[in-house]
Every structure is written in structure tokens, then in C-alpha cells.
N, C-alpha and C positions, 0 to 999 in steps of 0.2 A: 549956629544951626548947621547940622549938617547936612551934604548936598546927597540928595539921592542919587544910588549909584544905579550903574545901568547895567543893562542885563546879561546876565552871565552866563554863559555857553557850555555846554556840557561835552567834559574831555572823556573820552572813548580810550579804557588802555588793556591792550592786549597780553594775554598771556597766554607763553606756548609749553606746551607739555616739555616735560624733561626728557633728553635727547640721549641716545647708548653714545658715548663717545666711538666714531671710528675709528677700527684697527688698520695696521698699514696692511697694503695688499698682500706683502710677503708673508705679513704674518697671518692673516685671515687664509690665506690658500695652504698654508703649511701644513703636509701629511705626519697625519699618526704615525711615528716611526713603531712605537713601543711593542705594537705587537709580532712586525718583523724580526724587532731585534730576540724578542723570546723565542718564538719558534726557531729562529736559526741558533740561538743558545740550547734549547732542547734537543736540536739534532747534532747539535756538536757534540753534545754528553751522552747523548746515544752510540755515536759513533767513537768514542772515547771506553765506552761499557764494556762494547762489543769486543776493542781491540785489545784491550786489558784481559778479556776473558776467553778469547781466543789463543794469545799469550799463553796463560796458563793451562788453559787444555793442553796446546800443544806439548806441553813442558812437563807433565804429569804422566807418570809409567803407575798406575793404579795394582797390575797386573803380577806377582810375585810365584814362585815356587812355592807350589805348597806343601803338608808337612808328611804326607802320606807317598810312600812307592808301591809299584809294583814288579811283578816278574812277565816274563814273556809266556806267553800262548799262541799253542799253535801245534796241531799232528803231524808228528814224524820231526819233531825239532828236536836235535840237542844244544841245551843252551851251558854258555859256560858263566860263573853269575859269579863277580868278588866284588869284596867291598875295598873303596878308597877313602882314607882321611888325610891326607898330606898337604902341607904348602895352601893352607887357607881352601882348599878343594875339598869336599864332602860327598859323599852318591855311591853309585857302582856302577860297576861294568860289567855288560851283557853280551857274551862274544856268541857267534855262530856263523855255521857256514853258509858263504853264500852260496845260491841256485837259481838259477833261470825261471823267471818267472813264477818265484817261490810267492806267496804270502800269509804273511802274519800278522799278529794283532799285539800290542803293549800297551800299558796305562800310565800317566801321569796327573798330581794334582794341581792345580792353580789357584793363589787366594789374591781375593780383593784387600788390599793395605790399604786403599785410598779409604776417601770419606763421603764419595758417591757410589750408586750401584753404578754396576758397571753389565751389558750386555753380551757376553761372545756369542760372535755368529758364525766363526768359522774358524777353523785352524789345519795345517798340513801344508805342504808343497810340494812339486814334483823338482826333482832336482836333473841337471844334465848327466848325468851319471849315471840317468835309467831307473832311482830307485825314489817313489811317492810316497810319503804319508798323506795320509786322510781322516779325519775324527769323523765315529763313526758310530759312537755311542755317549753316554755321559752320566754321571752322577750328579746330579746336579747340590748336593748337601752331603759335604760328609762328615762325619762328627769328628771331634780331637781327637779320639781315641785312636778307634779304626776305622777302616774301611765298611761303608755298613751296605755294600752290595744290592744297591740302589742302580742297578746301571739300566738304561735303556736307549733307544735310540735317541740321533743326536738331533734336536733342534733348539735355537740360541734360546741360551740361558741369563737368566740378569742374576749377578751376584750384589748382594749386600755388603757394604763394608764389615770387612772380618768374615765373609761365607768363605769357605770352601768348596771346589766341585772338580770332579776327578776325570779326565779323558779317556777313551778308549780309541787310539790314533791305527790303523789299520796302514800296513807296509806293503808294497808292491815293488817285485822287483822284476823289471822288462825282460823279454824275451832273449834278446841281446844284448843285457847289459854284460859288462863285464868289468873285469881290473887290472890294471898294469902286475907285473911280478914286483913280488915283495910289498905289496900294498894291499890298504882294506878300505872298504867307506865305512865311516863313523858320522855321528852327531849325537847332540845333546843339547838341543835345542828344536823348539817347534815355533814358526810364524802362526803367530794368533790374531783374529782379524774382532775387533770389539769395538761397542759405540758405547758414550760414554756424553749425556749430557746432547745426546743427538749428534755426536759428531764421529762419523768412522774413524777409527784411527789402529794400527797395526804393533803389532811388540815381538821378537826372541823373549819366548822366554823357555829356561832355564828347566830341564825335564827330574834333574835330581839323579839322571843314570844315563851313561852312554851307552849305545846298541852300535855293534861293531859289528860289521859281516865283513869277515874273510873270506879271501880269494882262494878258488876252489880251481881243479883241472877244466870245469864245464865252465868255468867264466874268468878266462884267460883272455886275454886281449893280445 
């Protein structure tokens, strides 16, 4: 016979939801670096872009002699006009005399070699010697052939890679200028002021003909 058993108590068991494991504080507080680190990588290649294409502006003469000359003008000139090929040297020579306070006008062309347009906004300089060039007109397209008498007055022009565009640089020579004996002022060259990609930048360039004023009894020094 078995003994009856006694009464039996009822066990209560608890169950607890499942817990996020805690992270340690250093890692729980730890900042996003990721987006720091990109923005300061994107301004570093920015600034990398800029200096690199800076560089080559600077370094870039876009601006060339172009294939077209001219003769000089002007009432009451006599000009003396010969040609030079010698020693890697090509163009002519434009002699006349100098006078007080003379002026005249001459033309040369310019082309863009490069492989951006290129904008001239000015060209000429006044030299210590008393005597100015100034651009004073312009063609701004001249064909391969010839000269297609396109001229008018000057405001900057953008050349195309491979345009042409012809100067009309106007001479002035001061009241008192003058010249040592045995000497003349010459050039063949003109300071061209041109922006290129937004950025000014300046060139000699090369007229294809020297203009030579000799010294005369009225501009003796």
C-alpha cells in the first residue's frame, strides 16, 4: 500500500526577456570618424586639381606669330621696307625717320597654337625712351590666304584654337624724345595682356617685322 503523499506546492519560475549585450563605454561613445576623413580627402584633391592646373597655365604660351604682315601707315611717312631670311630669322625691316611727336599706325597677326580659346584684352607699352605702342584696332578672323580687311576698333577678342586675328598697334613718339648719336630705337616684339581659362596672364610676342626709327637732327639728345 502505498502512503499518500502530501501536498505539493507550486514553483513559480521566472523568465527574463533577452538582454543587448553591453558595449564598453569607449566603444559605445566612439565618433564617426568616416565622414571627417572624406571631406578632408576631397579638399585635399581639390587642392591638388587646382595646383596641378595652375602649373600648367602658368607654363603654357598659347599665343604665336601669326602668318600674315603688314606695311606701315601713316601721311607724310617715308618708309624703307626689306626683307630678312638669315641665321633661323625670318620677317622685315621697316626703317623711318624719327620726329617729335610723330604718330603712326602698323599691323601684326597673332594665332592661338594652344587647345583652349584664348581672350586678348590688351596689347602695347609705353617704353622709357618716349616712344608707345597701343592696339587700337583688330581683326579679329583672318583667313590663311590673306588679309580679309576686317579691321575695326579694338575690344578683347577670344581666339579659338588655330584662329587668327591681326593688330592695328598705333606708335607715338613723345615730344622730347630723342636718341644718342649713332643710334635708333627698334622692336619686334609687343606685350600682349590675354586671359585664358579665367586667368590673366601676359606674353612677347613676336610681330614677324622690326620698325626702326632713326635718329634725326630734331631728336638728338
Amino acid at each position: 500500500m502505498f502512503a499518500p503523499l502530501g501536498r505539493v506546492q507550486a514553483v513559480k519560475t521566472l523568465t527574463r526577456p533577452p538582454q543587448t549585450p553591453v558595449r564598453p563605454r569607449a566603444v559605445a561613445e566612439a565618433p564617426r570618424r568616416w565622414p571627417r576623413r572624406l571631406a578632408a580627402g576631397v579638399v585635399l584633391l581639390a587642392v591638388m586639381i587646382a595646383a596641378v592646373a595652375g602649373v600648367w597655365i602658368a607654363n603654357i604660351e598659347p599665343l604665336a606669330m601669326g602668318h600674315v604682315s603688314y606695311a606701315i601707315s601713316g601721311r607724310g611717312l617715308h618708309v624703307t621696307q626689306r626683307t630678312v631670311d638669315a641665321l633661323g630669322v625670318a620677317g622685315t625691316v621697316q626703317t623711318l625717320a624719327m620726329r617729335p611727336d610723330m604718330t603712326f599706325r602698323y599691323r601684326f597677326s597673332v594665332t592661338n597654337t594652344g587647345r583652349l580659346s584664348v581672350t586678348i584684352v590688351d596689347a602695347g607699352a609705353e617704353t622709357p625712351r618716349g616712344i608707345s605702342t597701343k592696339v587700337v584696332a583688330a581683326d579679329p578672323s583672318v583667313p590663311a590666304a590673306a588679309p580679309s580687311g576686317g579691321f575695326g576698333p579694338f575690344t578683347p577678342i577670344t581666339l579659338s584654337p588655330g584662329q587668327t586675328a591681326a593688330l592695328t598697334m598705333q606708335v607715338h613718339v613723345a615730344p622730347d624724345a630723342c636718341s644718342l648719336a649713332g643710334s635708333s630705337a627698334a622692336w619686334h616684339t609687343e606685350p600682349i595682356t590675354y586671359r585664358v581659362l579665367g586667368v590673366t596672364r601676359h606674353a612677347e610676342i613676336a610681330t614677324g617685322t622690326e620698325i626702326r626709327l632713326e635718329r634725326t637732327g630734331a631728336t638728338s639728345c
